[in-house]
C-alpha positions as CSV (number, residue, x, y, z in Angstrom):
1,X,17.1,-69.0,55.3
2,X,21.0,-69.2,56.0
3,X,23.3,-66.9,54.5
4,X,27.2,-68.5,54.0
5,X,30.1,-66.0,54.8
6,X,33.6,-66.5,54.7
7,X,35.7,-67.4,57.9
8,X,37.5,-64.5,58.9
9,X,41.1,-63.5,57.1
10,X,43.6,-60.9,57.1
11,X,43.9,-58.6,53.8
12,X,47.1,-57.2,52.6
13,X,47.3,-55.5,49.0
14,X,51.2,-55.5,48.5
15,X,52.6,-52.8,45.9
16,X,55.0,-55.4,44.3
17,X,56.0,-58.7,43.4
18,X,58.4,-59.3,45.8
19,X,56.4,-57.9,48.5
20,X,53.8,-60.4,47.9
21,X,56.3,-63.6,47.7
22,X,57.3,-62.1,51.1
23,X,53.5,-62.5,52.1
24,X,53.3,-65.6,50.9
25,X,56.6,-66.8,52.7
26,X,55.3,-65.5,55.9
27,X,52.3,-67.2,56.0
28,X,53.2,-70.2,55.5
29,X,50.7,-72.0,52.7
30,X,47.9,-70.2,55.1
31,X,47.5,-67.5,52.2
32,X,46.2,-67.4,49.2
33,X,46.5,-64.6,46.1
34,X,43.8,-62.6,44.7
35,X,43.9,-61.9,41.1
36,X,40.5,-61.5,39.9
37,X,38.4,-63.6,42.5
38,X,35.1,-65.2,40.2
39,X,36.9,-68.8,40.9
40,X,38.3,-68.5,44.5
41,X,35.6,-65.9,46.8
42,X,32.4,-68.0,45.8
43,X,34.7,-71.3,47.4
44,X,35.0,-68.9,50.5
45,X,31.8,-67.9,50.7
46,X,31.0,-71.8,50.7
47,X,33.9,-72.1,53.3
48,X,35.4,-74.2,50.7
49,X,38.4,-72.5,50.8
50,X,39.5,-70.9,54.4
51,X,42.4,-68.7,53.8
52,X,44.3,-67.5,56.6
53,X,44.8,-64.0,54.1
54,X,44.3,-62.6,51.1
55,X,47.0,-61.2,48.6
56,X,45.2,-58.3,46.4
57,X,47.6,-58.4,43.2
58,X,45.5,-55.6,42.1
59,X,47.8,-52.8,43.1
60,X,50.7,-54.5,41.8
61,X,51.3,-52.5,38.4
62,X,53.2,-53.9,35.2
63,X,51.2,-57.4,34.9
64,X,49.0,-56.1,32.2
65,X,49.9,-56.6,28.9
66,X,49.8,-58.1,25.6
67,X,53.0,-58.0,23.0
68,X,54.9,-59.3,20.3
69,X,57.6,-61.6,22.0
70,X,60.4,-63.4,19.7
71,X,57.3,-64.1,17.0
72,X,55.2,-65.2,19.8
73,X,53.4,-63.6,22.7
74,X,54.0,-62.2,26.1
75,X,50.8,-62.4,28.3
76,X,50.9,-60.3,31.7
77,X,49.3,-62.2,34.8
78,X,46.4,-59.7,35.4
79,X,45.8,-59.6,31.8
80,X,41.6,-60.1,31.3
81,X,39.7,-62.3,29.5
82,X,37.9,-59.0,28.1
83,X,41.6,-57.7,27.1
84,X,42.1,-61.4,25.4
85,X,39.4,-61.2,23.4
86,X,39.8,-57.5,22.1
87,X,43.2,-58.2,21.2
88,X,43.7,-58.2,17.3
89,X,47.6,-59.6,18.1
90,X,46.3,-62.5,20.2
91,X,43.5,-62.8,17.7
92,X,46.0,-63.3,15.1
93,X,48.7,-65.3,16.5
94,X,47.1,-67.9,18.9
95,X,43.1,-68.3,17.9
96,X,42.5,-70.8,20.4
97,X,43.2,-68.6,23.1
98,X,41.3,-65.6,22.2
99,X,38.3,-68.4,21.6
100,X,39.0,-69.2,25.0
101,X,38.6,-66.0,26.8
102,X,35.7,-65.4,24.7
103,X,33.8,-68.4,26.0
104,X,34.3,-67.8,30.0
105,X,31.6,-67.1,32.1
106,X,29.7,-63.0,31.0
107,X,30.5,-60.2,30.5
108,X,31.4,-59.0,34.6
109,X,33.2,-61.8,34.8
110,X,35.5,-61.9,31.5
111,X,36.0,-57.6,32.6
112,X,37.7,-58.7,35.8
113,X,39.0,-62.2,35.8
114,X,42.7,-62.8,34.8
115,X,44.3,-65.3,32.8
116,X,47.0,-65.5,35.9
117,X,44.3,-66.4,38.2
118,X,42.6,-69.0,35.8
119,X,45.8,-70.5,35.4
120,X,47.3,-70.8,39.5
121,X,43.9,-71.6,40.3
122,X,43.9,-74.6,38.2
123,X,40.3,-75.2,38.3
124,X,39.6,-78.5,36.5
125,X,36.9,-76.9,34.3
126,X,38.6,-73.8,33.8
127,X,39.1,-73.2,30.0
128,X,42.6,-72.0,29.7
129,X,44.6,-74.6,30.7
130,X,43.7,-76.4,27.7
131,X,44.6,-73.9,25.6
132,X,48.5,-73.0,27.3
133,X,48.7,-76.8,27.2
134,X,48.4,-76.4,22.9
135,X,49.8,-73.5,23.0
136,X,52.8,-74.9,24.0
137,X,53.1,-72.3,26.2
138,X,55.4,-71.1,29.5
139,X,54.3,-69.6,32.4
140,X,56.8,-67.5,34.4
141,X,56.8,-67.5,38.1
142,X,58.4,-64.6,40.2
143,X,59.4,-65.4,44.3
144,X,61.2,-62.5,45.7
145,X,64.6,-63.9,44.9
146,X,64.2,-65.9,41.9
147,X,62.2,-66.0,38.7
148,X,61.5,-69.1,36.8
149,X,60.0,-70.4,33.7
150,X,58.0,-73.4,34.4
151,X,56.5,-75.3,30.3
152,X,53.0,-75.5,30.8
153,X,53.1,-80.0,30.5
154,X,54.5,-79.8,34.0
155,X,52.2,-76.9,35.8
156,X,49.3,-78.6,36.7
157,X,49.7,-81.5,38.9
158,X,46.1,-82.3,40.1
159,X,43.4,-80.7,41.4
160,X,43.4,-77.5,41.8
161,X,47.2,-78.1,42.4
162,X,50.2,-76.8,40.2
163,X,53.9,-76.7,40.3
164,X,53.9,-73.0,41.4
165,X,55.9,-73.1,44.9
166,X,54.7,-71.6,47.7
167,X,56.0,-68.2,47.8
168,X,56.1,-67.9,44.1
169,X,53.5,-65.7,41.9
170,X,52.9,-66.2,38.1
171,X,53.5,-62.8,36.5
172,X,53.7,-64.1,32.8
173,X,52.6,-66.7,30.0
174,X,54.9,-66.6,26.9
175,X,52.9,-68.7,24.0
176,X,56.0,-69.6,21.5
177,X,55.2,-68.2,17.7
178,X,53.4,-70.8,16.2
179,X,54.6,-70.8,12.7
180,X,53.5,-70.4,9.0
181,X,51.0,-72.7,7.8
182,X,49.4,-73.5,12.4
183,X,46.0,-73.1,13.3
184,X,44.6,-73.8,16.6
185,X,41.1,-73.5,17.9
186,X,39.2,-74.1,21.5
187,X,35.8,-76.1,21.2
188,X,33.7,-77.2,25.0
189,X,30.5,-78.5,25.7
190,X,29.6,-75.8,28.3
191,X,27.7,-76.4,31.6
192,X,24.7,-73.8,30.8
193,X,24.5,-72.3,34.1
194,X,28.3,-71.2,35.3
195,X,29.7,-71.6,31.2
196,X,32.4,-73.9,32.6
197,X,33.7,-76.5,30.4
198,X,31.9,-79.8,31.1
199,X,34.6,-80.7,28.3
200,X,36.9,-78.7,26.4
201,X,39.5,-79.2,24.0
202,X,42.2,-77.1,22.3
203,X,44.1,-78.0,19.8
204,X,47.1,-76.7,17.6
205,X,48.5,-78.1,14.6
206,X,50.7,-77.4,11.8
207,X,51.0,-78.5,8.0
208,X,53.7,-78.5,5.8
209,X,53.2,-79.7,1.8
210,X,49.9,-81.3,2.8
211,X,51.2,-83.1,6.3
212,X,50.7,-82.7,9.4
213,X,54.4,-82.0,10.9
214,X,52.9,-80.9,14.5
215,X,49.7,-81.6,16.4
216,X,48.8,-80.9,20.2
217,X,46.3,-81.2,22.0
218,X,44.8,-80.0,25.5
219,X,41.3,-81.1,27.7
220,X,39.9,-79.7,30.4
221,X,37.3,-80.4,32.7
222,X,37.1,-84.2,31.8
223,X,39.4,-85.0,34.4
224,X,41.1,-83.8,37.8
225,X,43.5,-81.3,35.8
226,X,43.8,-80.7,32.0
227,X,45.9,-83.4,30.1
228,X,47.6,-83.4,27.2
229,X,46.0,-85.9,24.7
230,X,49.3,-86.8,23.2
231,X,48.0,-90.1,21.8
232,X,45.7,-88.4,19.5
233,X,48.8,-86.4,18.4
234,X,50.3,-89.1,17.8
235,X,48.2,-90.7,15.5
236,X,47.9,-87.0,13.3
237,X,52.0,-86.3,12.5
238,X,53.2,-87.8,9.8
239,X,49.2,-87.6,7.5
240,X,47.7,-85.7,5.4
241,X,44.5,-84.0,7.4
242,X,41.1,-85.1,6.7
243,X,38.5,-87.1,7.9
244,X,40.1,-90.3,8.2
245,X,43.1,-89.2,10.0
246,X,41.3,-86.4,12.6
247,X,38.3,-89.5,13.3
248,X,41.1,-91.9,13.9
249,X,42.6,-89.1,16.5
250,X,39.7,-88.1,18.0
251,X,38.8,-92.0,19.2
252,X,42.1,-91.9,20.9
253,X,41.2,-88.3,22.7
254,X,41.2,-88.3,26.6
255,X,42.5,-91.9,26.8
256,X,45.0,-90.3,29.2
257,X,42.6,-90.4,31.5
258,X,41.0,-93.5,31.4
259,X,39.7,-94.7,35.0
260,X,40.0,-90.3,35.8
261,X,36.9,-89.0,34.1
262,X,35.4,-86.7,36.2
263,X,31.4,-87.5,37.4
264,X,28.9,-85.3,39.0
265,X,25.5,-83.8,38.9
266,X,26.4,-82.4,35.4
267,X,27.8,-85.3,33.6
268,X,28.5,-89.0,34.3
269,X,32.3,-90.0,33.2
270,X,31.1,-92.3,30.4
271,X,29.7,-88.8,29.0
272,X,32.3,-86.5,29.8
273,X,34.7,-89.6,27.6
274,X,32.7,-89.8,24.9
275,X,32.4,-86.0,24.7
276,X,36.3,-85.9,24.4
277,X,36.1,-87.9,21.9
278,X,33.8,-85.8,20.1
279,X,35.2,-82.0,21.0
280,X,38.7,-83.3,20.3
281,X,37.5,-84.3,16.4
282,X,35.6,-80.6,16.4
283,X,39.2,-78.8,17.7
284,X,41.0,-80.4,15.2
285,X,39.1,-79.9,12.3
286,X,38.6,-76.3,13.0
287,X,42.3,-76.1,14.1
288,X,43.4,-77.8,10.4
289,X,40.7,-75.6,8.5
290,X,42.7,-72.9,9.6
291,X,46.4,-74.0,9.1
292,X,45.3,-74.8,6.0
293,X,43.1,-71.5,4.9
């Protein structure tokens, strides 16, 4: 019996931010950042992944947090999935999210992994892109000259790949308020070993004297990297919710990624498309039974 180890790499545990963009800078794309680790040690272990270094964010204090933030919310980077789901503001102002961290992995896992991690990581089954893709969300990314907010439609790029530069670290998600009369919700067909989404779908809506002014929606682990299905938005503004007009979205859901659909031991890609489909008609209707309620 073989045992797999990681190649060897350097550790650093910088006290700051700017520190670690300095890291970053000096290795060149040879390191990678640590903020949590379920997601990126097992691909080490595999020697998957073969970082020249490591980047603890651990020590690096001020990145955990959850607060009010112009009507909407302020996330910090190292923020848990266990703080997610405790919180009675997230709770409140962005369901979807807080159904989201609720749904990862266990209980070890949601106590140590980090939203900021799920989200540089960019694993194609990872839940929470989805959800900062409804969310309409921003995630803020600090180098150790510059800060930036990048809108979550343009942070993931393709597998495993996002638009964060390579001396930059996420230190923030800001999910805009999300109005009176908005519900959102996160539904996933779950792979029943790891919990990762084999599909999942997130979706956020709003209606105003019985019509659907707003509707987006996000999917993960169909595909390479999570998409917004913005044809099935399309087809929602402008009607009054119910079955007719959340079926008639749902058939359009994941049609972005026609020709993408992911296929592996776990699902063939005709499955994982007709299970958008189907998850994207079970986030909406839980998303409209709220905006509604």
């Amino acid at each position: 019996m073989t045992t797999s180890i990681a190649s060897p790499f350097e550790y650093h545990s910088p006290e700051t931010v700017e520190e670690a963009s300095r890291l970053l800078s000096r290795y060149g794309g040879g390191a990678r950042l640590l903020a949590g680790g379920h997601s990126l040690l097992p691909l080490m272990k595999l020697r998957l992944a073969s970082p020249e270094a490591l980047i603890d964010l651990g020590r690096i204090g001020g990145l955990s947090y959850i607060r009010e933030d112009d009507g909407g919310l302020a996330i910090g980077a190292m923020t848990t999935y266990a703080e997610i789901v405790r919180s009675e503001l997230a709770a409140a102002a962005a369901p979807a999210l807080a159904e989201a961290a609720g749904e990862v992995a266990d209980t070890p896992v949601r106590n140590a992994g980090t939203i900021g991690g799920s989200l540089a990581h960019a694993d194609p089954a990872g839940d929470l892109p989805a959800v900062v893709l409804a969310l309409d969300a921003e995630l803020v990314a600090r180098s150790a000259r510059a800060s930036r907010s990048i809108p979550a439609d343009r942070f993931f790029r393709d597998f495993m790949t996002t638009a964060l530069r390579g001396n930059e670290v996420l230190t923030e998600i800001r999910v805009p308020g999300q109005g009176a009369s908005s519900g959102s919700a996160y539904a996933k067909l779950a792979n029943k070993a790891s919990h990762y989404a084999v599909v999942g779908v997130a979706a956020a809506v709003r209606v105003e004297d019985g019509v659907c002014t707003s509707a987006r929606i996000g999917i993960t682990g169909a595909g390479p990297h999570a998409v917004r299905s913005r044809r099935a938005e399309r087809i929602l503004v402008g009607k009054a919710p119910g079955e007719s007009s959340i079926r008639a979205a749902a058939q359009r859901g994941g049609v972005e990624l026609a020709g993408q659909f992911n296929e592996d031991v776990h699902a063939s890609a005709e499955y994982r498309e007709d299970m958008a489909r189907v998850f994207t008609g079970r986030a909406l209707a839980a998303a409209f039974e709220r905006a509604m309620g």
